[in-house]
Kinemage of the C-alpha trace (Angstrom):
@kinemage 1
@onewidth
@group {chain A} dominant
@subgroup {mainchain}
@vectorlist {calphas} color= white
{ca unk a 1} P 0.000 0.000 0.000
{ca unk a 2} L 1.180 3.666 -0.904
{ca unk a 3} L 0.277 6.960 0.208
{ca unk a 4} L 1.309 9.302 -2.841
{ca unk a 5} L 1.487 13.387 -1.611
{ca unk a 6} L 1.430 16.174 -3.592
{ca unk a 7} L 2.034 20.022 -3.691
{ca unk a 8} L 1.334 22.324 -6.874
{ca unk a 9} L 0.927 26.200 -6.710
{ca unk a 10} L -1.430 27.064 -9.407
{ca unk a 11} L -1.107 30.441 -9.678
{ca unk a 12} L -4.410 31.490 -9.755
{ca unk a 13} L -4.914 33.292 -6.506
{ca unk a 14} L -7.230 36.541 -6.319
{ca unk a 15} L -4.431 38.777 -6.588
{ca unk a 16} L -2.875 36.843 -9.641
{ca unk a 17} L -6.157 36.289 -11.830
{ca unk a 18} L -7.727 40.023 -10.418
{ca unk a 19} L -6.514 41.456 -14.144
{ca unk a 20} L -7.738 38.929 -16.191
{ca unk a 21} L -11.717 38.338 -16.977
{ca unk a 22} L -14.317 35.450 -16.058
{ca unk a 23} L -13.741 34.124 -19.550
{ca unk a 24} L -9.931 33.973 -18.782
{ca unk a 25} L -10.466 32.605 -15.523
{ca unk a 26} L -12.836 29.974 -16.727
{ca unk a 27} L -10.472 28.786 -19.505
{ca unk a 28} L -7.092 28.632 -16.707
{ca unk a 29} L -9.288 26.667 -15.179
{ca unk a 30} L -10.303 23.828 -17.756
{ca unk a 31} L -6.734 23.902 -18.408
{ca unk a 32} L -6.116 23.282 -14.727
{ca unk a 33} L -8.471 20.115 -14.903
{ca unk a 34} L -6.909 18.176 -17.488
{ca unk a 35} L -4.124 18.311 -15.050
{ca unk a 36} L -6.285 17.506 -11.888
{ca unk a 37} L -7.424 14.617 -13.792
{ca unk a 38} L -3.989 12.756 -15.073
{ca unk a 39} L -2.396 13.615 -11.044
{ca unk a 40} L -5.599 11.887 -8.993
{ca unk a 41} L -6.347 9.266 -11.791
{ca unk a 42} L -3.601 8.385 -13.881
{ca unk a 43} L -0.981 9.066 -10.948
{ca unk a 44} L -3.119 7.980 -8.228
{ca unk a 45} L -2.077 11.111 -5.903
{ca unk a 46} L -3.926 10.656 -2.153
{ca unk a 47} L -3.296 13.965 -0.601
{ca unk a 48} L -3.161 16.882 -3.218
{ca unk a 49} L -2.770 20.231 -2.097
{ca unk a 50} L -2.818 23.349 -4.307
{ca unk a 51} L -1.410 27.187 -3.254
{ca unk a 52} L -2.306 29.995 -4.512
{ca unk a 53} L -6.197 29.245 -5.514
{ca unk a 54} L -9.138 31.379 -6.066
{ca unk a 55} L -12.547 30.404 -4.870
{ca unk a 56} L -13.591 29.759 -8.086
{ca unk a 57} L -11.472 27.076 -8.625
{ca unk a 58} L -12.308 25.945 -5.597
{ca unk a 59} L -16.168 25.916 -6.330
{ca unk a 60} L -14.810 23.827 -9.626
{ca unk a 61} L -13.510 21.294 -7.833
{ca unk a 62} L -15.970 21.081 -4.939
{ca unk a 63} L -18.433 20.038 -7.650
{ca unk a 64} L -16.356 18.031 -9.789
{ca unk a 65} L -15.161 15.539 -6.869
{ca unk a 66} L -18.583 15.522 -5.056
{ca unk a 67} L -19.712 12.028 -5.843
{ca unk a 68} L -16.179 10.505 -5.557
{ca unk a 69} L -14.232 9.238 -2.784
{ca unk a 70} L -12.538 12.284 -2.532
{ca unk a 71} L -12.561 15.088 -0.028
{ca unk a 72} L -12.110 19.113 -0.539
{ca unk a 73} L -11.026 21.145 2.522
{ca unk a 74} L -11.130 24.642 2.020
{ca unk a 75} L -7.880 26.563 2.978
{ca unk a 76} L -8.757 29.599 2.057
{ca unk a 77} L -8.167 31.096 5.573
{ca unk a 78} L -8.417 34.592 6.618
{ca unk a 79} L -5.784 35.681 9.088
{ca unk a 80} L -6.514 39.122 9.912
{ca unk a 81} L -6.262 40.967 6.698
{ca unk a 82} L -4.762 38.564 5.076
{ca unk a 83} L -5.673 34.856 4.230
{ca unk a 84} L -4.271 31.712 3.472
{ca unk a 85} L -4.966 30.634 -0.626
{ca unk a 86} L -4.614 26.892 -0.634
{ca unk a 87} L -7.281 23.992 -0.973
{ca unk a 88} L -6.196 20.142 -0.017
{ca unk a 89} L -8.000 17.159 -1.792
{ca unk a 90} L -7.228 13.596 -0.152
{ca unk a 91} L -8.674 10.391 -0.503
{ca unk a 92} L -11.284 9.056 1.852
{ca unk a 93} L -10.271 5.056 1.223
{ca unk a 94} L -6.830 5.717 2.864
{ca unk a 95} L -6.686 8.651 4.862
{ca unk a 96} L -9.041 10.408 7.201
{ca unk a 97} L -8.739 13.904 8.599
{ca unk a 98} L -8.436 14.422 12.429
{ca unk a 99} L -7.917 17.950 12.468
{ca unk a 100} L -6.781 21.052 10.274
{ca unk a 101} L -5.925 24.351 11.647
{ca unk a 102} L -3.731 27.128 10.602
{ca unk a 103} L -0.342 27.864 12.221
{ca unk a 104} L 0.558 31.632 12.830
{ca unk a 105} L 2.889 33.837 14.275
{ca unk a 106} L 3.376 37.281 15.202
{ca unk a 107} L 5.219 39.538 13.170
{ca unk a 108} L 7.971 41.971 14.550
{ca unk a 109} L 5.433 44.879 13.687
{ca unk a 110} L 2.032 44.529 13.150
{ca unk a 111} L 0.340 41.385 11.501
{ca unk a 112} L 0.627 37.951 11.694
{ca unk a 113} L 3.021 35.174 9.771
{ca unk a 114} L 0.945 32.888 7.877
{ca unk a 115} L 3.689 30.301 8.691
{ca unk a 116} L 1.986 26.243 7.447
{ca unk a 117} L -1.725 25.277 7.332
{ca unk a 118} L -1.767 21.751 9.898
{ca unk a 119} L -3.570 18.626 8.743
{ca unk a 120} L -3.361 15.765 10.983
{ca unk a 121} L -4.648 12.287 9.173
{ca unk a 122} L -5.248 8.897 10.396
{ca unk a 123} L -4.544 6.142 7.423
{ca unk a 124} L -7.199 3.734 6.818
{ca unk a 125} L -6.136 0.253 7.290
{ca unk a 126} L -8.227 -3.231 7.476
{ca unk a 127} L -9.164 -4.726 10.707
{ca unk a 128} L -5.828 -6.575 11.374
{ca unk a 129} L -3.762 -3.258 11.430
{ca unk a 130} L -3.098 -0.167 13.164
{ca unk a 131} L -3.867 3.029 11.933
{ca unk a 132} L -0.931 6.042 11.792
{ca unk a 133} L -1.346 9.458 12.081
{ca unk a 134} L 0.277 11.449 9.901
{ca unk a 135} L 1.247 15.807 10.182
{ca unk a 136} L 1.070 17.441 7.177
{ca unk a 137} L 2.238 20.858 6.924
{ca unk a 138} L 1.802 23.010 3.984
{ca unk a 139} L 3.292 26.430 3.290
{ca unk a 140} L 3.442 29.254 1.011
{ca unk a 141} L 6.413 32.102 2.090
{ca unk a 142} L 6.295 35.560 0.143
{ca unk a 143} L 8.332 35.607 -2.572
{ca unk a 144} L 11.763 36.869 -2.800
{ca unk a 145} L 10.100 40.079 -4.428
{ca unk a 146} L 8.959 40.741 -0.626
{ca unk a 147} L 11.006 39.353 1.479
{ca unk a 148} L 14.952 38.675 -0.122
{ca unk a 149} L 16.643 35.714 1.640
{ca unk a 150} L 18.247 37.395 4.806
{ca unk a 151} L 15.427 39.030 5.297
{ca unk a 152} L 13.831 39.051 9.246
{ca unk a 153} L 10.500 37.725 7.752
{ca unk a 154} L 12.068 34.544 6.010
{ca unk a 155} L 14.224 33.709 8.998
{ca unk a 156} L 10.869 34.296 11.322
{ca unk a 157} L 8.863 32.114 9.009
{ca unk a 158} L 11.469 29.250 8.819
{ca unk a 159} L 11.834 29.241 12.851
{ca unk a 160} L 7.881 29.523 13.650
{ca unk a 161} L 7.626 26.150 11.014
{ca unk a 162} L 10.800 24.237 12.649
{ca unk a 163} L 8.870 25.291 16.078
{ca unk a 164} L 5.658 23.551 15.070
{ca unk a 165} L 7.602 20.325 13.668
{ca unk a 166} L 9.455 20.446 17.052
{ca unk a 167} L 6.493 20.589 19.278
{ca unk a 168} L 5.115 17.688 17.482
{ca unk a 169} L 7.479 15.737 17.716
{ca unk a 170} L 7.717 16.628 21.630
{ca unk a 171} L 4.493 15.205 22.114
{ca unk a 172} L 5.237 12.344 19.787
{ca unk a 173} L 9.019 11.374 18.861
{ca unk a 174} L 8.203 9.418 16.214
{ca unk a 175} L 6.107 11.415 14.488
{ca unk a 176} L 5.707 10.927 11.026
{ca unk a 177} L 5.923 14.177 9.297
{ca unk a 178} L 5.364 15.740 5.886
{ca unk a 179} L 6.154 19.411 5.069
{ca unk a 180} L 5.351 20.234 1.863
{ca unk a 181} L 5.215 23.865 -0.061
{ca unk a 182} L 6.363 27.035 -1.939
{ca unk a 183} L 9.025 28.053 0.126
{ca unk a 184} L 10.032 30.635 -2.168
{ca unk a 185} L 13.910 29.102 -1.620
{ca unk a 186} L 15.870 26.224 -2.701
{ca unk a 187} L 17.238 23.637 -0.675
{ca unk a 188} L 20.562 25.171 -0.333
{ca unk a 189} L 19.144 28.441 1.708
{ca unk a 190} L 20.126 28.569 4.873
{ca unk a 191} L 16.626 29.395 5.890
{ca unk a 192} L 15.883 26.049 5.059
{ca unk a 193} L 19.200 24.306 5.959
{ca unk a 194} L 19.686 26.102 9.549
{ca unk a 195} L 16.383 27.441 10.162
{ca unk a 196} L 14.231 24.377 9.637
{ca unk a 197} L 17.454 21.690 9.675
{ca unk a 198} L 16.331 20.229 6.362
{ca unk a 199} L 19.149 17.999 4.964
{ca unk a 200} L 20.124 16.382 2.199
{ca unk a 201} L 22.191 13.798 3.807
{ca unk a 202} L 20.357 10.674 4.589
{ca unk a 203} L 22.604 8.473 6.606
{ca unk a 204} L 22.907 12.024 8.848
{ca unk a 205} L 19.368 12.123 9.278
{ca unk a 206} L 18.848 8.498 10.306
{ca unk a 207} L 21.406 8.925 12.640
{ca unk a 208} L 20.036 12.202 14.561
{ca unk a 209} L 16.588 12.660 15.401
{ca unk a 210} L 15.811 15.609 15.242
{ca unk a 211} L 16.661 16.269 11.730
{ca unk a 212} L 14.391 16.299 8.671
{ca unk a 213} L 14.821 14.917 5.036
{ca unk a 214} L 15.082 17.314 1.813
{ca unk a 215} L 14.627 14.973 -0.815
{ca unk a 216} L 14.643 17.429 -3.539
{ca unk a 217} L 18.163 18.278 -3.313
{ca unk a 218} L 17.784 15.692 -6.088
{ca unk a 219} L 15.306 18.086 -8.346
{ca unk a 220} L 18.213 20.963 -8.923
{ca unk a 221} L 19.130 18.897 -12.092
{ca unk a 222} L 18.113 17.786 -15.216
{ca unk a 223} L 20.657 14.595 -15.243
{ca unk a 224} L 19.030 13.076 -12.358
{ca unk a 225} L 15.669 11.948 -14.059
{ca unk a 226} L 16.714 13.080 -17.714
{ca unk a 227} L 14.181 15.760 -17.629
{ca unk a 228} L 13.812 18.728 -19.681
{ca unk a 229} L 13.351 20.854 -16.123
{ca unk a 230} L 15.746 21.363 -13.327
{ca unk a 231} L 13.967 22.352 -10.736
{ca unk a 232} L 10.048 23.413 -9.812
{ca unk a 233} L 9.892 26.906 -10.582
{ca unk a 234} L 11.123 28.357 -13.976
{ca unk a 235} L 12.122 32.097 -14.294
{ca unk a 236} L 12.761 32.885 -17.953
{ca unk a 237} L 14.663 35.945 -16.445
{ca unk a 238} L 17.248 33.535 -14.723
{ca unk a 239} L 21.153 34.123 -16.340
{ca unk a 240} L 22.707 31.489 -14.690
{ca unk a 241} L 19.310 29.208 -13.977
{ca unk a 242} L 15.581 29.488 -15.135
{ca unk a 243} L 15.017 26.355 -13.221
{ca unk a 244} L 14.658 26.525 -9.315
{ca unk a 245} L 13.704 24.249 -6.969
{ca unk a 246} L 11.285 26.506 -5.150
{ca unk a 247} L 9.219 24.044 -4.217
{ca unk a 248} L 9.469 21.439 -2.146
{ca unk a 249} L 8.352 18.355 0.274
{ca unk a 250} L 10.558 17.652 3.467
{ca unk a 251} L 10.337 14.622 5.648
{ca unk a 252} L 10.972 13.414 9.118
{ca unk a 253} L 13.111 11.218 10.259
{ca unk a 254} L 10.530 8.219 11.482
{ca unk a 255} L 9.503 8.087 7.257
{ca unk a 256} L 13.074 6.963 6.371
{ca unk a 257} L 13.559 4.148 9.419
{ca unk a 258} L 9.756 3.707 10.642
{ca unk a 259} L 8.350 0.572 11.052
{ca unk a 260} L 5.148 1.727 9.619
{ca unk a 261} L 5.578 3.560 7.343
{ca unk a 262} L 8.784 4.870 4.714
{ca unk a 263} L 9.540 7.698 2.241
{ca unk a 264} L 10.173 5.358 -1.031
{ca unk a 265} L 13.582 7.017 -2.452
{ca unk a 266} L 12.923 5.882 -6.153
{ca unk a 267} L 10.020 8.570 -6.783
{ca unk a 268} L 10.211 10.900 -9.071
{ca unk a 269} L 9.971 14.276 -6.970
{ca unk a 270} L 9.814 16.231 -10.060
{ca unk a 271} L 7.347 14.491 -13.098
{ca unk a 272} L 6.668 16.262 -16.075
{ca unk a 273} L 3.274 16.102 -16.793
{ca unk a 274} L 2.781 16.418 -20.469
{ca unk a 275} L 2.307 19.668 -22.275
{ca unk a 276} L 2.860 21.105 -18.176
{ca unk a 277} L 6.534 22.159 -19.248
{ca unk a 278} L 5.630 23.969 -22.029
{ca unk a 279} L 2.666 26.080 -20.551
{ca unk a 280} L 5.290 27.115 -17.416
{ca unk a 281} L 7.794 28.261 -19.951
{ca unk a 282} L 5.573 30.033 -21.716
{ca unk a 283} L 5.565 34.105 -20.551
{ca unk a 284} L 1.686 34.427 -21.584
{ca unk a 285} L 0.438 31.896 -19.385
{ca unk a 286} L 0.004 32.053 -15.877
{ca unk a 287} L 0.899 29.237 -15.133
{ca unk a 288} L 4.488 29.152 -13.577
{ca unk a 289} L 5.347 25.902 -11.157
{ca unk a 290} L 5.626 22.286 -11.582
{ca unk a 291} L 3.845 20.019 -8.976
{ca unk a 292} L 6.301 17.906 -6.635
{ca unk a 293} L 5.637 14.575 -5.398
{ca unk a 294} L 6.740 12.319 -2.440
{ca unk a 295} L 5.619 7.958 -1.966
{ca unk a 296} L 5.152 6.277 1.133
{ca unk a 297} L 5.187 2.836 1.340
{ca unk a 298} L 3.580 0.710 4.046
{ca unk a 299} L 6.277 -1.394 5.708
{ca unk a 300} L 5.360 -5.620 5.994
{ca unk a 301} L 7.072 -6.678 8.639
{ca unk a 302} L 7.898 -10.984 8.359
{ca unk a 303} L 8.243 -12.413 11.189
């Protein structure tokens, strides 16, 4: 048995569609579900979860999957005067939600850090086995438009998240965790290095365990799965890379050496979906991320 995740940002939140009209809109969106279609079908992806959405698309897809074995959580949530743009899709035969609430954090001035949404799932097993939980966090960070690297705001963001994984895992030490999101950095930053102790090396994270697993170190080339992309994110501005690995899903330690349940190390982080490549490179559509992926397999123990 698997459990497939996946993050995409869309780009088509309010503030990115607010130029274009309801003809536009409606046609990003068809375009959208072609894609929608080949990731929960084809791919067989149980936990979906797509940034930067507009209710509109979320209406779409509310209706769409209403008669399936799917479930739509809305995470469109306001914080103060701003709000969270992100909707999460997961399938009802393997995974059922426990809880989902934001996680915030106060900013050095006024406002708050919308730091991770929190979605806490118990898998759906037959009679002779346990049930997990598993933490999902998903994040979107302000682009580097907003807040550059070294800025207070990243570093904030970054420690508020690595506070939440650390609580969790207070509370339960082998807590399987998945963080998954637009970070708006690659996996080299040190906000994501230091700040949230994401690392690339996994015989270092088995060994310590406190630290989390970055498999898409692996992404920020085209060699490693002969793709045309290297990376999640492509800026046609780039002069030494268009390609960045912006995106991103991070793991905990108890997914590489649980005896439940294990991050599977052959999947392809990065999959291009056909035509997907071409739309992204394309200036005149909106459309400007690739989707990342992450397996878990269930572990059979013999004995």
């Amino acid at each position: 048995m698997d459990i497939r995740f996946c993050w995409w940002n869309v780009a088509l939140s309010p503030n990115a569609t607010k130029t274009a009209s309801k003809e536009e809109v409606e046609k990003m969106i068809l375009l959208l579900d072609k894609y929608l279609v080949q990731l929960l079908s084809n791919m067989e992806i149980d936990f979906l979860a797509l940034g930067e959405i507009n209710p509109q698309l979320f209406d779409y897809i509310n209706r769409n999957l209403k008669e399936t074995h799917f479930e739509v959580i809305d995470g469109m949530v306001k914080i103060e005067t701003s709000r969270f743009n992100e909707c999460f899709i997961y399938n009802t035969k393997k995974l059922l939600l426990v809880k989902h609430e934001p996680i915030t954090g106060q900013k050095r001035e006024r406002g708050k850090h919308k730091v991770a949404q929190k979605l806490v799932f118990k898998t759906v097993v037959n009679a002779e086995e346990d049930s997990h939980l598993i933490y999902v966090l998903t994040s979107h960070w302000p682009s580097g438009m907003n807040d550059y690297t070294a800025s207070p705001n990243k570093h904030q963001l970054a420690l508020l998240l690595r506070d939440e994984v650390d609580l969790i895992c207070d509370q339960e030490p082998d807590a399987r965790i998945v963080l998954m999101g637009d970070y708006n950095e690659e996996p080299h930053s040190p906000v994501i290095q230091e700040h949230l102790r994401a690392s690339r090396d996994v015989r270092l994270v088995e060994a310590k365990s406190r630290l989390l697993y970055n498999p898409l170190w692996k992404s920020m080339s085209n060699m490693q799965w002969n793709n045309d992309c290297a990376g999640s994110y492509f800026y046609s501005g780039g002069d030494v890379n268009q390609w960045l690995t912006f995106d991103q899903i991070i793991i905990s330690k108890a997914l590489l050496v649980g005896k439940e349940w294990q991050y599977k190390h052959d999947c392809q982080n990065i999959t291009e979906l056909s035509g997907l490549v071409e739309l992204v490179r394309n200036r005149d559509e909106k459309f400007d991320h690739l989707p990342v992926f992450c397996h878990l397999q269930k572990v059979h123990e013999h004995g």
